[in-house]
Backbone as a chain_set.jsonl record, in Angstrom:
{"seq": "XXXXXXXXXXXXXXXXXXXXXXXXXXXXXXXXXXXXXXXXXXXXXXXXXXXXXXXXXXXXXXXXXXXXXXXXXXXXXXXXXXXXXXXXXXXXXXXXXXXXXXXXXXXXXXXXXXXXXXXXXXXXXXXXXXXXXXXXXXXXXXXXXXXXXXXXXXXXXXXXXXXXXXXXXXXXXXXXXXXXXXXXXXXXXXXXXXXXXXXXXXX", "coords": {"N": [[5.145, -2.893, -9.202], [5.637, -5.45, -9.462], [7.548, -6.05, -11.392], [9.46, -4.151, -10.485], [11.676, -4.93, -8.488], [13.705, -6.272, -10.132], [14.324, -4.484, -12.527], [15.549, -1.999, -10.661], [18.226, -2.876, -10.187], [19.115, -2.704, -12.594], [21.272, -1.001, -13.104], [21.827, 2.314, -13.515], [20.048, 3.413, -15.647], [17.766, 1.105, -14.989], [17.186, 1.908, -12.456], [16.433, 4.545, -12.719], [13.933, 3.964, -14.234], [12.66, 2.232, -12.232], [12.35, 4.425, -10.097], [10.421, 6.17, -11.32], [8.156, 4.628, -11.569], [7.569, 4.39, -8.934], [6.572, 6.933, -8.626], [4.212, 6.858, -9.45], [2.418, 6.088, -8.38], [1.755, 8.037, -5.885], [1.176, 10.079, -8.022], [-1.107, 9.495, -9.227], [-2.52, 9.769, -7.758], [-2.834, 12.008, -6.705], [-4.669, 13.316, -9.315], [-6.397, 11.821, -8.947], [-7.726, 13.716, -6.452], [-8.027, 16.233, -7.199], [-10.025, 18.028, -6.886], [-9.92, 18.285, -3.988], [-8.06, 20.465, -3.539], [-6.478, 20.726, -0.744], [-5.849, 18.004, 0.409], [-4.59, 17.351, -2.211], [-2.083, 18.881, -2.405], [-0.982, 18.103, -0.031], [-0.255, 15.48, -0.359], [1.641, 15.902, -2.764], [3.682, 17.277, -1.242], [4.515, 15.261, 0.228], [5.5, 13.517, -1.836], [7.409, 14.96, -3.001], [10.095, 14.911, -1.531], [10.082, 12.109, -1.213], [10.358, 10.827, -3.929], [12.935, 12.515, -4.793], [15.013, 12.158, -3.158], [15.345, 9.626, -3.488], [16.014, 9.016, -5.656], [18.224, 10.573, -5.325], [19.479, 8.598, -4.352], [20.569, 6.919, -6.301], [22.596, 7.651, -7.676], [24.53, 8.581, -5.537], [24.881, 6.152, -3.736], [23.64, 5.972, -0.113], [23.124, 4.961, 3.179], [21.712, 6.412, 5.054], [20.72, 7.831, 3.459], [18.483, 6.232, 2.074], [17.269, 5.273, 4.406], [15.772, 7.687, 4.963], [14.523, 8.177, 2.58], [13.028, 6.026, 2.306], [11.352, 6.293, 4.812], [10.012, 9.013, 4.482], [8.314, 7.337, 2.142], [6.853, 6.116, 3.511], [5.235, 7.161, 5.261], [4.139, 9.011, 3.232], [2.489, 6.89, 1.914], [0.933, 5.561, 3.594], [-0.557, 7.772, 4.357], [-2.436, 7.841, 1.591], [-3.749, 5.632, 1.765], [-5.371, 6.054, 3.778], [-6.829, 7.982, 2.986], [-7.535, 6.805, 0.866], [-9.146, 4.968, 1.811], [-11.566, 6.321, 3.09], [-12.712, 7.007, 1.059], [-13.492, 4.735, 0.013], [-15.106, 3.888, 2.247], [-17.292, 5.629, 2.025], [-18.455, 5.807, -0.166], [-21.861, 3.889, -1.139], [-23.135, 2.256, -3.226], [-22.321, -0.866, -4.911], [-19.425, -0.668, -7.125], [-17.487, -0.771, -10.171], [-15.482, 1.377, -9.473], [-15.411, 0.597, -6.906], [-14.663, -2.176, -6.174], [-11.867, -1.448, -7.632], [-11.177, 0.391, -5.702], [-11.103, -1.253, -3.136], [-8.997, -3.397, -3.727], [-6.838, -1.548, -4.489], [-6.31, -0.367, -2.117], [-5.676, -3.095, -0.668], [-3.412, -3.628, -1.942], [-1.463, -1.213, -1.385], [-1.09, -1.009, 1.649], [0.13, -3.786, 1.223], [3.023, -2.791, 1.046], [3.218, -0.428, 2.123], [3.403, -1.528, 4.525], [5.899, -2.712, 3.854], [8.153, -0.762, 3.391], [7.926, 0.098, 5.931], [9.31, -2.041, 7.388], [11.73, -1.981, 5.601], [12.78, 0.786, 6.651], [12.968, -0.146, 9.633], [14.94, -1.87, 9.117], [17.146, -0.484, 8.301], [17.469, 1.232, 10.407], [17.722, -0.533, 12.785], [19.914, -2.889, 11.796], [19.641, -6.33, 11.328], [17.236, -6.946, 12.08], [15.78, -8.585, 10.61], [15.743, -11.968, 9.067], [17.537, -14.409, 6.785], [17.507, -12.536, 4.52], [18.694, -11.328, 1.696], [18.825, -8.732, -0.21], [17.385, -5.433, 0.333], [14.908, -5.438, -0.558], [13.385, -7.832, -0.515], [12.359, -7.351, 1.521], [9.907, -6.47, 0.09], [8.658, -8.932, -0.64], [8.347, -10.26, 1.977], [6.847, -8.695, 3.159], [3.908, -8.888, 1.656], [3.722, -11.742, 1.776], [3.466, -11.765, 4.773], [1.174, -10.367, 4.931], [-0.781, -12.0, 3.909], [-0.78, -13.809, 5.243], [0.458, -16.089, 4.531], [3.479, -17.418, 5.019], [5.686, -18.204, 4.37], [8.587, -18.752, 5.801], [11.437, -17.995, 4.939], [11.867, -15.892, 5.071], [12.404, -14.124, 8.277], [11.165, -12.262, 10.634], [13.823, -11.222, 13.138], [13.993, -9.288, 15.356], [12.18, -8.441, 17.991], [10.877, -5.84, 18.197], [10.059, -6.644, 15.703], [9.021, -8.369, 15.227], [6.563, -8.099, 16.589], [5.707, -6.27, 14.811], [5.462, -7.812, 12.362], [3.138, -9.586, 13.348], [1.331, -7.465, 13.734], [0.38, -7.031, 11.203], [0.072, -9.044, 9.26], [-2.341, -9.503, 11.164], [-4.002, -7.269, 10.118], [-4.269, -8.177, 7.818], [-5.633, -9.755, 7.475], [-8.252, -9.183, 9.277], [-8.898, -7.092, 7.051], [-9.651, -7.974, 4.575], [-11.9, -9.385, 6.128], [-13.282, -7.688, 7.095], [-13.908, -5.989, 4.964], [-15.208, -7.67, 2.162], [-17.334, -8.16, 3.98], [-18.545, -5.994, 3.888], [-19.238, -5.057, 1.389], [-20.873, -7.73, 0.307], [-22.908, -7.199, 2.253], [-23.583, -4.834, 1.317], [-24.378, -5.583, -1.183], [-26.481, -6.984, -0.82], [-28.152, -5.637, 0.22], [-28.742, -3.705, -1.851], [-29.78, -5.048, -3.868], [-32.224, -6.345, -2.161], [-33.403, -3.372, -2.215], [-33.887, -3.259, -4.994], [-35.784, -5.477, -5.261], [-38.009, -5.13, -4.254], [-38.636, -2.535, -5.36], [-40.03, -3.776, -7.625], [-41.409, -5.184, -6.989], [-43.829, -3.321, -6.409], [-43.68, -1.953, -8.47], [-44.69, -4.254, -9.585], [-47.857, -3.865, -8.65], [-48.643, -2.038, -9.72]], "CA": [[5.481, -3.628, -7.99], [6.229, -6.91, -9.519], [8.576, -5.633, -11.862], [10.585, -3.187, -9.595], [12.744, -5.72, -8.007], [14.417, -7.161, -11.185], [14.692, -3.249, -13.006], [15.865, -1.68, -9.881], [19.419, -3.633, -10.209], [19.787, -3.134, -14.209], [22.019, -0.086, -13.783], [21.246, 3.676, -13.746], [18.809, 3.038, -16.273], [16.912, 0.466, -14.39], [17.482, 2.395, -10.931], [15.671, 5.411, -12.748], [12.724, 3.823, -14.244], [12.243, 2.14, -11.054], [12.054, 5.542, -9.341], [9.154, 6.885, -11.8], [7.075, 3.517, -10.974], [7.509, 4.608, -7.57], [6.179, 8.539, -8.592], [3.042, 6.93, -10.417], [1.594, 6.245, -7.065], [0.843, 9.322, -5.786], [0.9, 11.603, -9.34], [-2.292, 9.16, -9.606], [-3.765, 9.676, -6.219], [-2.939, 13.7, -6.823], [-5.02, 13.725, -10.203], [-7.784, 11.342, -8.773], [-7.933, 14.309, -5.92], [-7.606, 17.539, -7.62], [-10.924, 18.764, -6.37], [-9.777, 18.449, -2.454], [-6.629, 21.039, -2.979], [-5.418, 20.605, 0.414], [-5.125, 16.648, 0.147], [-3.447, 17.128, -3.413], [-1.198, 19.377, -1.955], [-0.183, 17.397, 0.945], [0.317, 14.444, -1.443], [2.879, 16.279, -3.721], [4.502, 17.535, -0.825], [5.187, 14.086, 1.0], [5.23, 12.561, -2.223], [8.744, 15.455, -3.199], [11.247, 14.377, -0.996], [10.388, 10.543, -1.134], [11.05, 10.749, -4.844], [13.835, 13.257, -4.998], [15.856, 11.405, -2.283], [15.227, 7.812, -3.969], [16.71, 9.555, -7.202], [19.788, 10.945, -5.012], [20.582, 7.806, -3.904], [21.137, 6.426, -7.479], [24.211, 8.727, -7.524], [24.728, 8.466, -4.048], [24.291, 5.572, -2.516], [23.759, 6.092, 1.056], [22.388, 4.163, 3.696], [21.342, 7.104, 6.083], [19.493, 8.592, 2.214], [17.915, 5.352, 1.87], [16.281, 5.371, 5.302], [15.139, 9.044, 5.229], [13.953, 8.31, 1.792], [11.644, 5.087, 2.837], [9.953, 6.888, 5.657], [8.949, 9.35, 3.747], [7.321, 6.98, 1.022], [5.982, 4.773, 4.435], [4.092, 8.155, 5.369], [3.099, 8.676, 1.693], [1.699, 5.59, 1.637], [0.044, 5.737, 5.339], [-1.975, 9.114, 4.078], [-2.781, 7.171, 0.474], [-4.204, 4.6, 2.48], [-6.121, 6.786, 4.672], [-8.059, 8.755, 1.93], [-8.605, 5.541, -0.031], [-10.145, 4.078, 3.03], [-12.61, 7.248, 3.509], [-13.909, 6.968, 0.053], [-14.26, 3.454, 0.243], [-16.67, 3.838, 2.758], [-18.267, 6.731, 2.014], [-19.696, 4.774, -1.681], [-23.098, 3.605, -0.96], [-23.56, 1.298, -4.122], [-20.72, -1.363, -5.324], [-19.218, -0.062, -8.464], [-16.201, -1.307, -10.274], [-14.713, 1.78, -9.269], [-15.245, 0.182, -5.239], [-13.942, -2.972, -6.4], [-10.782, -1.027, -7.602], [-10.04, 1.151, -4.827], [-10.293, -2.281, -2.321], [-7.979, -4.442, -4.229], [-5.717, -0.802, -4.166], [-6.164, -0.464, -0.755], [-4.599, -3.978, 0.119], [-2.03, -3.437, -1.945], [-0.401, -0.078, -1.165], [-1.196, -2.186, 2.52], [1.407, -4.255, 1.767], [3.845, -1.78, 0.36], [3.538, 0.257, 3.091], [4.458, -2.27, 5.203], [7.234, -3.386, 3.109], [8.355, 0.472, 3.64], [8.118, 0.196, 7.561], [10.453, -2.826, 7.621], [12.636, -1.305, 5.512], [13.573, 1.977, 7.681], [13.126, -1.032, 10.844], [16.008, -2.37, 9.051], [17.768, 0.645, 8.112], [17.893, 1.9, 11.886], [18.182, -1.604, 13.017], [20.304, -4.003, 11.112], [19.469, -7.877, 11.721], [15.839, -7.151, 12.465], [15.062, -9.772, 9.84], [16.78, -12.753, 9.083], [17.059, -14.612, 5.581], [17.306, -11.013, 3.923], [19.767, -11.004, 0.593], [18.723, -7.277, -0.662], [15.982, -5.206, 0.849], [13.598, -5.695, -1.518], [12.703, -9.148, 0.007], [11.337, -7.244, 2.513], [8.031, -6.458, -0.546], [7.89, -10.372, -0.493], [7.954, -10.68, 3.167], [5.345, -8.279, 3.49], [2.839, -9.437, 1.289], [3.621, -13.411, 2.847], [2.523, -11.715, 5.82], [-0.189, -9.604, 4.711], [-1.507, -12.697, 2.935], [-0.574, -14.951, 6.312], [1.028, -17.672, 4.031], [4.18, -17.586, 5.802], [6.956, -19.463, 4.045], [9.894, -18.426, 6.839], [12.442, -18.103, 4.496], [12.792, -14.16, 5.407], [11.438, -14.138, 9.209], [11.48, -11.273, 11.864], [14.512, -11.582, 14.151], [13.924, -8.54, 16.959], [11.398, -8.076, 19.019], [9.67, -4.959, 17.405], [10.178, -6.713, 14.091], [7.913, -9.548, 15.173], [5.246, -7.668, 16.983], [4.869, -5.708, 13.565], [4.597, -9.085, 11.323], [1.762, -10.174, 13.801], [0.052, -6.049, 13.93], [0.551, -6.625, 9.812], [-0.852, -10.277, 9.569], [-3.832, -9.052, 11.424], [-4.585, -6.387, 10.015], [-4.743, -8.169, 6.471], [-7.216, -11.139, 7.918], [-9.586, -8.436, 9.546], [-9.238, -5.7, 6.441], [-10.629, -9.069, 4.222], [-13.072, -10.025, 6.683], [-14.754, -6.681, 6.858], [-14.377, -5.568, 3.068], [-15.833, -8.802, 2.248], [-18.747, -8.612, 5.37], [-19.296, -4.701, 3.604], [-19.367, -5.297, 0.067], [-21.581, -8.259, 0.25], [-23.599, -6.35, 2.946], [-24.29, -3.773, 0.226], [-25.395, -5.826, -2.795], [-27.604, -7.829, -0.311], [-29.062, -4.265, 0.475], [-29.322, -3.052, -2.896], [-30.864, -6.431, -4.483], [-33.439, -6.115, -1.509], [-34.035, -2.279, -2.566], [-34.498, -3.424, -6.17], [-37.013, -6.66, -5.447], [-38.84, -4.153, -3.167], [-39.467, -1.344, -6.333], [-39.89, -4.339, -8.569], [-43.006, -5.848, -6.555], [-44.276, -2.618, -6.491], [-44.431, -1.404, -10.045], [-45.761, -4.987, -10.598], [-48.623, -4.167, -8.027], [-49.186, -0.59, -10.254]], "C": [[6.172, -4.952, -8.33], [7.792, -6.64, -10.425], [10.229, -4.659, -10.976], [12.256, -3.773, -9.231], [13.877, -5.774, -8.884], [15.037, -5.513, -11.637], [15.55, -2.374, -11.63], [17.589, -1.603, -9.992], [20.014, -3.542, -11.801], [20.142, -1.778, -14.619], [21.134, 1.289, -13.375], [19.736, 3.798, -13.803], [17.614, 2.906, -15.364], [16.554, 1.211, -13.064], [16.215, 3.688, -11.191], [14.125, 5.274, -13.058], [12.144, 3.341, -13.369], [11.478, 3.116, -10.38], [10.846, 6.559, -9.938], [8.068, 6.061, -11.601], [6.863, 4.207, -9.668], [6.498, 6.031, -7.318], [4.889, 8.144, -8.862], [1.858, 6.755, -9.356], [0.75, 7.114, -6.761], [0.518, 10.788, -6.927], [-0.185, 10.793, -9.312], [-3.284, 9.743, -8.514], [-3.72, 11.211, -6.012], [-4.014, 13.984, -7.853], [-6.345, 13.138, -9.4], [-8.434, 12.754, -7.561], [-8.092, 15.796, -6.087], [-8.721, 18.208, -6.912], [-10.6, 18.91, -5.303], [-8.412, 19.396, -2.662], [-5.697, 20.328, -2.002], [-4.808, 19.033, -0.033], [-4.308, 16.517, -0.713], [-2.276, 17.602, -3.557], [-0.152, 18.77, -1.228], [0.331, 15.855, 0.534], [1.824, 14.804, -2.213], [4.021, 16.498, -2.742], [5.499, 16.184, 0.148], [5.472, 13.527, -0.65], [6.985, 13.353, -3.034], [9.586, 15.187, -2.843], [11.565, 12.81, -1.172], [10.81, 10.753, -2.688], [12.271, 11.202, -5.436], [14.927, 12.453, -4.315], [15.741, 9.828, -2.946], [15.693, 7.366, -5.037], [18.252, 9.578, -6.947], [20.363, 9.553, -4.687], [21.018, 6.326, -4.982], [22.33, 6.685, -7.72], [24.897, 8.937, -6.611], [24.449, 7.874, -3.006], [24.576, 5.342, -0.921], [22.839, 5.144, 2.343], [21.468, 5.199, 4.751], [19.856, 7.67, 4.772], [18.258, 7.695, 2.053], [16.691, 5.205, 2.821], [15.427, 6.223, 5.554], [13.91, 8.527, 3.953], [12.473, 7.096, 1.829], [10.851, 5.754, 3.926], [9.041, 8.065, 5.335], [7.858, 8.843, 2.854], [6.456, 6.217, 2.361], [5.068, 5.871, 4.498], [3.105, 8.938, 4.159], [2.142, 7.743, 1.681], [0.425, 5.778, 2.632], [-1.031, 6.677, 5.004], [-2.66, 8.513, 2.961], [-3.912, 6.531, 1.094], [-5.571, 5.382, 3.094], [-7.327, 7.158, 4.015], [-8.66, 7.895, 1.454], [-9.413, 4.585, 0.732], [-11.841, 4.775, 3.262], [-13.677, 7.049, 2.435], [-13.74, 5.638, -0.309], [-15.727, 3.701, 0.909], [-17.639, 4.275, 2.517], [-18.937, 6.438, 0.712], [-20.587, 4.094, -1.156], [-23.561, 2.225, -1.921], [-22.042, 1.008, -5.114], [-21.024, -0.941, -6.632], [-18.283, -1.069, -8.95], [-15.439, -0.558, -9.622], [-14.051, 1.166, -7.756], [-14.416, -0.714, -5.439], [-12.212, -2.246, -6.267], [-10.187, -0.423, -6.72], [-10.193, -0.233, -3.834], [-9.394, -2.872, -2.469], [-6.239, -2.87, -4.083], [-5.364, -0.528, -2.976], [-5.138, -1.088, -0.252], [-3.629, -4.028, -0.453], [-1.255, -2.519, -1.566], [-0.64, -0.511, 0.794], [-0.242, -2.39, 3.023], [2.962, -3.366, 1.247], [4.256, -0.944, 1.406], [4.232, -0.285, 4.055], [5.786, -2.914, 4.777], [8.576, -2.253, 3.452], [8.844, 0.552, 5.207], [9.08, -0.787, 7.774], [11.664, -2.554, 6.868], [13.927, -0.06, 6.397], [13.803, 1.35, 9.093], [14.805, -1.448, 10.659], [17.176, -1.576, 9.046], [18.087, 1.04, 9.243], [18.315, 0.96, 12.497], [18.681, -3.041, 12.487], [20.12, -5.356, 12.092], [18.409, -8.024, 12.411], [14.859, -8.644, 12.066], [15.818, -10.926, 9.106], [16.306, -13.218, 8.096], [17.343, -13.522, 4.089], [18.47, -11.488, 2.596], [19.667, -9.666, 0.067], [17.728, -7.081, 0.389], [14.994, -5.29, 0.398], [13.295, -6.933, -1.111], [12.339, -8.54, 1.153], [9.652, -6.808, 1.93], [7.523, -7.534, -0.059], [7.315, -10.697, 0.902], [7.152, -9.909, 3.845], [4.365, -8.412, 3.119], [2.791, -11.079, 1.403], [2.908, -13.206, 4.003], [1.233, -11.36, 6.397], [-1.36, -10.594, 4.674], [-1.692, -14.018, 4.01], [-0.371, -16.331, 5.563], [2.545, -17.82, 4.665], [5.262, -18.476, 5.469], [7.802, -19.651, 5.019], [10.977, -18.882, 6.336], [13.226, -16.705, 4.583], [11.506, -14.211, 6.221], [11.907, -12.749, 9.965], [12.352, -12.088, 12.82], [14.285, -10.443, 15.446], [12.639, -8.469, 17.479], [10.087, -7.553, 18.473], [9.539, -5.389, 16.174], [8.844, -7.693, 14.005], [6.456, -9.056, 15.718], [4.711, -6.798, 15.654], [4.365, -6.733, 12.716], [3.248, -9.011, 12.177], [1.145, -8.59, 13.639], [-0.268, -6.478, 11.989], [-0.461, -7.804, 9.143], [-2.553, -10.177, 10.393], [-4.347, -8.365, 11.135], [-4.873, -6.366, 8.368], [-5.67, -9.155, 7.015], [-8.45, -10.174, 8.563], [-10.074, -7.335, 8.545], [-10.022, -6.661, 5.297], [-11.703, -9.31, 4.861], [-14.425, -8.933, 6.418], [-15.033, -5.684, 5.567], [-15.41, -6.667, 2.39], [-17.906, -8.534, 2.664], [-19.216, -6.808, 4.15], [-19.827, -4.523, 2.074], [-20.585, -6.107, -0.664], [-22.776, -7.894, 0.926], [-24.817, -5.374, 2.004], [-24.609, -4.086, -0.716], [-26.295, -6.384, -2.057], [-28.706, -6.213, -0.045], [-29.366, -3.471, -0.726], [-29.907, -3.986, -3.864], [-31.987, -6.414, -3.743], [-34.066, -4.175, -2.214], [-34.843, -2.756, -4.292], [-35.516, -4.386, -6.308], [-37.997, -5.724, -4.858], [-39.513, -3.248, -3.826], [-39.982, -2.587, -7.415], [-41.366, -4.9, -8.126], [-43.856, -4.532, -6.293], [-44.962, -1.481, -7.823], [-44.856, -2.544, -10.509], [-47.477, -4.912, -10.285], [-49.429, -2.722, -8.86], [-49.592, -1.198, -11.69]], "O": [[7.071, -5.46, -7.66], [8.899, -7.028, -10.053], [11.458, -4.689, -11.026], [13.388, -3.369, -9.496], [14.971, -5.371, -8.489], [16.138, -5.217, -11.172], [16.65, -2.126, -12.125], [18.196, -0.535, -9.908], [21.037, -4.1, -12.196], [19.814, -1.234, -15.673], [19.964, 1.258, -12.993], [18.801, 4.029, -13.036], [16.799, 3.753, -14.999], [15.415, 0.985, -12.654], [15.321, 3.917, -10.377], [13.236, 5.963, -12.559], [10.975, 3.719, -13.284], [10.299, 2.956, -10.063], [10.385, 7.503, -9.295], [6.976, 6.606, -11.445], [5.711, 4.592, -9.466], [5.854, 6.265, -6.296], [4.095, 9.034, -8.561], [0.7, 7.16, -9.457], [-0.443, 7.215, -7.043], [-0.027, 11.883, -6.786], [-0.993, 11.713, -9.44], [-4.477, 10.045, -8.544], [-4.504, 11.706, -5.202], [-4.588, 15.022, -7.524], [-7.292, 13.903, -9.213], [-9.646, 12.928, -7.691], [-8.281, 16.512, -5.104], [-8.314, 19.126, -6.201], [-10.92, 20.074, -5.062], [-7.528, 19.077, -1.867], [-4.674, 19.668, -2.184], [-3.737, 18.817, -0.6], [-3.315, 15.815, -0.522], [-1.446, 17.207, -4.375], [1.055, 18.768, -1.466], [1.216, 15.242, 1.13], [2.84, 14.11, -2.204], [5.154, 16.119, -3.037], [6.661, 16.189, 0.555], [5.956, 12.441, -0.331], [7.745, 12.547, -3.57], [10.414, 15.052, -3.743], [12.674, 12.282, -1.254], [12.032, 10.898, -2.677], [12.766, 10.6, -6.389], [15.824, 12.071, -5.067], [16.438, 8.978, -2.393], [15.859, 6.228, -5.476], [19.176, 9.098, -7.602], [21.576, 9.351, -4.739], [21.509, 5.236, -4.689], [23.122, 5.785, -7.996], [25.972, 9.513, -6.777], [24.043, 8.264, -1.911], [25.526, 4.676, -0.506], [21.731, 4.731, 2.001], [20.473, 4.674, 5.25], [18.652, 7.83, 4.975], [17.142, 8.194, 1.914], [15.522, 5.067, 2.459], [14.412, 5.957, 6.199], [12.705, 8.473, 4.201], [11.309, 7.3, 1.486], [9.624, 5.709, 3.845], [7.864, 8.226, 5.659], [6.794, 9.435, 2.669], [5.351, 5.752, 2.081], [4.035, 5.721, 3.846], [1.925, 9.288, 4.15], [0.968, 7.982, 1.4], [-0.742, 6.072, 2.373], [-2.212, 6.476, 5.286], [-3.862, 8.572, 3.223], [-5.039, 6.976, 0.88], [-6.706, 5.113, 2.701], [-8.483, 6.835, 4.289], [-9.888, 7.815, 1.401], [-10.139, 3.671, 0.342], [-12.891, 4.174, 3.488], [-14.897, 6.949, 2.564], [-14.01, 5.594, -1.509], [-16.875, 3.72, 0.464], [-18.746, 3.749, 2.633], [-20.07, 6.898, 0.567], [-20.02, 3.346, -0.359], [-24.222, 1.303, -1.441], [-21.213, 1.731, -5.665], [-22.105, -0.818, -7.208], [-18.174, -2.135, -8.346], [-14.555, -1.151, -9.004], [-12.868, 1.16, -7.414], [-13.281, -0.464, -5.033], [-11.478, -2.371, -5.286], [-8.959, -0.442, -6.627], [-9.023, -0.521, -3.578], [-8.698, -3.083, -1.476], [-5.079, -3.102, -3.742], [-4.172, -0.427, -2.685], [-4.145, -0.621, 0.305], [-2.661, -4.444, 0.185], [-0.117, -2.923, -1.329], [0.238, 0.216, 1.258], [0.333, -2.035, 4.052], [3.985, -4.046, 1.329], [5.444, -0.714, 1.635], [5.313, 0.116, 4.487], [6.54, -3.559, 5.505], [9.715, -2.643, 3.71], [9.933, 0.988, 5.581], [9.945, -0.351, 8.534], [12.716, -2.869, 7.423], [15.139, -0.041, 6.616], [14.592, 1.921, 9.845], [15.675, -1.416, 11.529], [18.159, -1.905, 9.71], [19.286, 1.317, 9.269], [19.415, 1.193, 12.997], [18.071, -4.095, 12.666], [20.387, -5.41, 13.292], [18.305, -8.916, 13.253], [13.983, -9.332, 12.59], [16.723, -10.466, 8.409], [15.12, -13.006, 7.847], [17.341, -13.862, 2.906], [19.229, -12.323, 3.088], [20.814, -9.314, -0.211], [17.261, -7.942, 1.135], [14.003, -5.195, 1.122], [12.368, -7.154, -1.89], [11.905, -9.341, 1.982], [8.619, -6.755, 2.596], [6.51, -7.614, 0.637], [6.217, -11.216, 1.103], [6.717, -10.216, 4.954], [3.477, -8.162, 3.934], [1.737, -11.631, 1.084], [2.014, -13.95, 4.406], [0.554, -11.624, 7.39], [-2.49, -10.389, 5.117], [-2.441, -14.974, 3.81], [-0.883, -17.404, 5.881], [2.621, -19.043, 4.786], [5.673, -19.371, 6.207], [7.928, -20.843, 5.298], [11.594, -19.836, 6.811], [14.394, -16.382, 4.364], [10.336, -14.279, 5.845], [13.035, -12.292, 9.779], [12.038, -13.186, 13.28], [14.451, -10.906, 16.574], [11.989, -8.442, 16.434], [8.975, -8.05, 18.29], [8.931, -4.656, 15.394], [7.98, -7.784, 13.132], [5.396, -9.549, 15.333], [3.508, -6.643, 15.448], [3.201, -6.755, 12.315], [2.3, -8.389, 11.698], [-0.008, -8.767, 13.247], [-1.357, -6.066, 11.59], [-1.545, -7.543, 8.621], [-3.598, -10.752, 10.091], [-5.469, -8.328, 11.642], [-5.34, -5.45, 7.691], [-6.806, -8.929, 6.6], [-9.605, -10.5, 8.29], [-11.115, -6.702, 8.722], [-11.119, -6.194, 4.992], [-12.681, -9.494, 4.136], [-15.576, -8.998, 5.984], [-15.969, -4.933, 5.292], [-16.534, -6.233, 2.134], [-18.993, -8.641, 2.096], [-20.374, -6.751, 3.737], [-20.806, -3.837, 1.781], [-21.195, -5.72, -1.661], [-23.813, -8.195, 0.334], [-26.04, -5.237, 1.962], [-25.165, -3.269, -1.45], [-27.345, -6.365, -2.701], [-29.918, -6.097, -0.228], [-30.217, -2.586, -0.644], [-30.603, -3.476, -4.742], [-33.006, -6.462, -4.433], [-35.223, -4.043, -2.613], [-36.021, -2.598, -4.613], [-36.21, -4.329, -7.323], [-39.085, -5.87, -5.415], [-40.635, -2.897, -3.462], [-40.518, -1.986, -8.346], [-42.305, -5.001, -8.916], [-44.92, -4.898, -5.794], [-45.932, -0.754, -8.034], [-45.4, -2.513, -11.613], [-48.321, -5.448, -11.003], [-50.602, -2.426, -8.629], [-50.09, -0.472, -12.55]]}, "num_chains": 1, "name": "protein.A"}
């Protein structure tokens, strides 16, 4: 992610290793799933065109390829998201692994949204003002995710601005209640353990 930007622009080359960063996404979130078939299925298959098309338009750059090829990775992402939300919850006792899938969570988050203002822009040029490439739309989605807000790349239409604010809120409440659940659950499993602990001292 941090790298992308800079490699992206350094040629062929750069354009291609870009485009395998981009694959490592979901070839990870296919292997972490292998037991659910279907999901690992429906991963590869959203996860074929967004990379195949993101390849073609190394060789072909198109602006119509470009847009097809971001809404597929936005709906990649969107299902990513989804699953890694389920088994969030569904862990009982914090792990590292919990740790890791929240912190992956908010990022593929902002990614996704970086994704949705992309194809915003793509269908509607001068959505967002400030812009020099599209790739300042990563930055200006994790500014907004993160509600620090420089406004050096702002929403100019309408629907551009009601998404910052759905995007902006929806990183201040996905903190509040990861946070409120996390801490929730060591306070509930420090009480389970003082609870067996005064009990085998009472044996």
């Amino acid at each position: 992610m941090l790298v992308n930007p800079f490699i992206r622009h350094a040629g062929k080359t750069g354009y291609f290793i870009a485009t395998l960063f981009l694959a490592m996404i979901p070839l990870a979130s296919y292997f972490a799933l292998t037991e659910d078939r279907k999901r690992a299925i429906t991963i590869l298959l959203l996860a074929a065109p967004f990379v195949i098309l993101d390849g073609l338009n190394m060789f072909f750059a198109n602006h119509n390829l470009m847009v097809v090829s971001n809404s597929f990775g936005t709906i990649l992402y969107f299902y990513i998201v989804i699953l890694l939300v389920k088994n969030l919850l569904s862990q009982r006792v914090i792990t590292a692994n919990l740790i890791y899938c929240a912190i992956s969570i908010y990022l593929l988050i902002g990614i996704l949204w970086a994704g949705i203002y992309v194809v915003l822009e793509g269908i509607s040029p001068g959505s967002f003002t400030g812009l020099s490439e599209t790739t300042d739309l990563l930055y200006f989605s994790f500014v907004t995710l993160t509600t620090v807000g420089y406004g050096d790349v702002s929403p100019l239409s309408i629907l551009a601005k009601r998404l910052a604010v759905f995007e902006a809120a929806m990183g201040g409440i996905y903190m509040a209640i990861i946070i409120a659940m996390i801490v929730g659950r060591y306070m509930s499993l420090q009480a389970e353990q003082d609870s067996e602990n005064k009990i085998n001292l009472k044996k």
